[in-house]
Residue, then its C-alpha position, 0 to 999 in steps of 0.5 A: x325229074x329222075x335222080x341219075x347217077x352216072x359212072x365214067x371210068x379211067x379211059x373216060x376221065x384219061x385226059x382233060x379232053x375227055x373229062x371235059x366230054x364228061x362234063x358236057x355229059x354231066x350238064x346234058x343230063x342235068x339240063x334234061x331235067x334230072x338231078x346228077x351224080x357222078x361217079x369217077x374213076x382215077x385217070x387212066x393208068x393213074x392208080x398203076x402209076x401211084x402203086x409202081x410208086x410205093x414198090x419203088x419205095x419198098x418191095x412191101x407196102x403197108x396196105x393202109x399206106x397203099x390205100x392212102x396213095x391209091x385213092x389220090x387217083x379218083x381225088x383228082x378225077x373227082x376236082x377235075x370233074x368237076x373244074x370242067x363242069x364249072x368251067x362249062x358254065x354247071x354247078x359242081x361240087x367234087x366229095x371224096x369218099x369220107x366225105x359222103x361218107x363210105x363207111x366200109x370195113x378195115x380190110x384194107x386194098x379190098x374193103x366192103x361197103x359197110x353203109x352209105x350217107x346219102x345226106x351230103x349228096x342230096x344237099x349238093x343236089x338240091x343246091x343245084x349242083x351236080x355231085x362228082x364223088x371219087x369212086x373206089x374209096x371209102x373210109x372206116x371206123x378208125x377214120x381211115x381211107x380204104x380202097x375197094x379192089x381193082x373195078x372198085x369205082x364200078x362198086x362205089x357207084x351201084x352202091x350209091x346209087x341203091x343208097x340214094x334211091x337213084x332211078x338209074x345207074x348209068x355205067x359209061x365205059x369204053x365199050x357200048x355194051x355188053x355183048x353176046x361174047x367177046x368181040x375181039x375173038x367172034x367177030x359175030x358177037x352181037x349187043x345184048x339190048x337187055x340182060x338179066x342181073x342173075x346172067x350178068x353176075x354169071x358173066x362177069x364171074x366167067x370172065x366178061x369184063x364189062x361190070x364188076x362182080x360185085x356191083x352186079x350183086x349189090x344191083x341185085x339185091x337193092x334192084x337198082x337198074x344199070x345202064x351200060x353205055x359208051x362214052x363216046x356215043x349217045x347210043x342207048x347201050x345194055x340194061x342190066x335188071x331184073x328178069x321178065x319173061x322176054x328175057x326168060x325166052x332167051x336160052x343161051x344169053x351169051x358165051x364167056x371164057x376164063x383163062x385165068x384158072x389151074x387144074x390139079x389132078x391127084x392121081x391115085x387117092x384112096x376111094x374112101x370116105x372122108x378123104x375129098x373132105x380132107x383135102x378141100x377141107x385142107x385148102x380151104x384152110x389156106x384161104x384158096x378156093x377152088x371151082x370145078x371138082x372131078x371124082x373118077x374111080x380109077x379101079x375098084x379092084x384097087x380101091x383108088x380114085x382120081x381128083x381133079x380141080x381147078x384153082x385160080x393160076x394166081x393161088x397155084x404158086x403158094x398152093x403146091x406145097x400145100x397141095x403136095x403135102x396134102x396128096x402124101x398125107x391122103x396116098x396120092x400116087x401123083x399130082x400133075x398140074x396144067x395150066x394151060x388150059x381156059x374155062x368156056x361158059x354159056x350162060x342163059x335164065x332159059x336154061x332153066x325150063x329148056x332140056x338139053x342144052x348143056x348135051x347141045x353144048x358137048x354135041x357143038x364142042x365135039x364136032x370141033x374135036x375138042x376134048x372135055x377135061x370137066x365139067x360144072x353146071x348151075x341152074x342158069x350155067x353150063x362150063x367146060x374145061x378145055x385146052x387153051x389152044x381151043x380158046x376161040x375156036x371153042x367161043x365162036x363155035x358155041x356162039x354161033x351154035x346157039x344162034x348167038x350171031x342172029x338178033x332176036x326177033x322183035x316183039 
């Protein structure tokens, strides 16, 4: 007998005929011989719908507030749920997050997990009874409900899952996989059987939106193996787990894009040291992060040096006068931003022992004439900046050219 826990996001719980597809689900898997929990999210378009709400009420909401509306949205997944796996002839019992109980932070619209009590859980299951807890929300040391950030249901499960020793997370979604690339953009993309959690947690931070950041790295770090599967098919979807040297065989693992970022370019700054502290000492204050960072020395005649970044597109507009100040006070000449541009990625653990890849990566993108704005690498990583206009010409030439089209050979 496994102990399985099962997540079925919004547009698997979006309508009552679903949440009863759902249900048979939760009994099938039950009757098979394991013991079941499940994870759910709010109905599809519900927690947009409860937010539209308080911002009709007041322009700002009281995040304590927003967080007690938002999370009545996995409440009624949770009941339905589990009315449909009675209704079906199963034994149900729906626990909302301060029932388990979640014990996470006071940040509240974005909580951490603190600790999990898995006791009310495995009462329910040893009753017989499939537990249906409401994904995305927890409850802190004031008693108070808190959410867990937009794929919070994502987190919860994983989460449950490592604190109840769960044999598996299945992770049902609305795709049956995760792919190679995005399969809207190359029709080429492929399903990956397996995945590592380091290659994972690469993509999903690239830009692939399959699983959430950080149920990858609780996964990770307490080894629970996720399955990421359709739930509207019983084909067997992508494990995400711990490497073994089939997946250290692999160099390129997939391609992922993010069109989510800004660059800012400082023309001009005084090539001496202290100044690059200064200014991402500077934005670091107010709370932005940046990711790629690019030093040029424009003349040495001169003594001046350009600084290139790029931040999210969200963080720009609060960022500029900050930013702006912050190039006066260093001696920038300029700053010019440019937020059309996209982040292309390749991601693979055999990157590691394989030389060669990243000059390959140039090689592939130059043959197309798109040009490299900047660059940044880690031990399993390679990203380039490029134009937006380039988005898919750029993923299916490195798909492609990385063999990500043709599957691998079996064995």
């Amino acid at each position: 007998m496994a102990l399985i826990v099962q997540k079925f996001g919004g547009t698997s719980v979006g309508s009552i005929d679903r949440i009863r597809n759902v249900a048979k689900r939760c009994i099938a898997t039950q009757k098979a011989g394991n013991d079941v929990v499940v994870i759910v999210s709010a109905m599809s378009g519900e927690t947009n719908r409860l937010l539209a709400l308080a911002h009709e009420v007041t322009k700002v909401p009281e995040a304590r507030e927003m967080d007690a509306i938002a999370a009545t949205g996995e409440q009624v997944s949770a009941a339905l749920t589990a009315m449909a796996i009675q209704n079906e002839g199963g034994r149900a019992r729906s626990l909302l997050g301060h029932q388990v109980k979640i014990l996470t932070d006071d940040a509240f619209t974005k909580a951490r997990i603190k600790a999990i009590d898995g006791s009310k859980i495995f009462s329910t299951v040893q009753n017989g009874e499939i537990a249906v807890v409401a994904g995305f929300q927890g409850v802190d040391e004031n008693g108070d409900i808190t959410t867990l950030g937009r794929g919070g249901s994502d987190t919860s499960a994983v989460a449950v899952a490592a604190a109840i020793g769960a044999d598996a997370c299945e992770i049902f979604t609305d795709v049956d996989g995760v792919y190679t690339t995005d399969p809207n953009i190359c029709p080429t993309a492929r399903k990956i059987p397996k995945i590592s959690y380091e290659e994972m947690l690469e993509l999903a931070s690239l830009g692939a939106k399959v699983l959430q950041i950080r149920s990858v790295e609780i996964a990770m770090k307490y080894g629970v193996p996720v399955h990421v599967r359709s739930s509207f098919s019983d084909a067997e979807g992508t494990w995400v787990k711990a490497e073994d040297k089939t997946l250290e065989d692999v160099v390129v693992a997939g391609v992922a894009y993010d069109k989510s970022e800004a660059r800012v370019h400082l023309v001009g700054v005084a090539d001496k040291p202290g100044v690059v502290a200064e200014i991402f000492s500077a934005i670091a204050e107010k709370n932005i992060s940046v990711d790629m960072i690019i030093q040029n020395v424009s003349s040495s005649a001169t003594g001046q040096a350009d600084v290139t970044f790029t931040v999210a597109k969200t963080d720009l507009a609060r960022g500029k006068p900050f930013i702006e100040e912050t190039a006066k006070q260093v001696g920038a000449s300029a700053v010019r931003y440019d937020e059309d541009i996209v982040k292309v990625s390749i991601v693979g653990l055999g990157m590691r022992s394989h030389a060669g890849v990243a000059a390959k990566m140039f090689r592939i993108l130059a043959k197309e004439n798109i040009n490299i704005q900047a660059i940044s690498t880690s031990e399993i990583k390679v990203s380039c900046l490029v134009a937006a206009k380039y988005t898919e010409l750029a993923v299916r030439a490195l798909h492609d050219g990385f063999g990500l089209d043709v599957p691998p050979k079996e064995g």
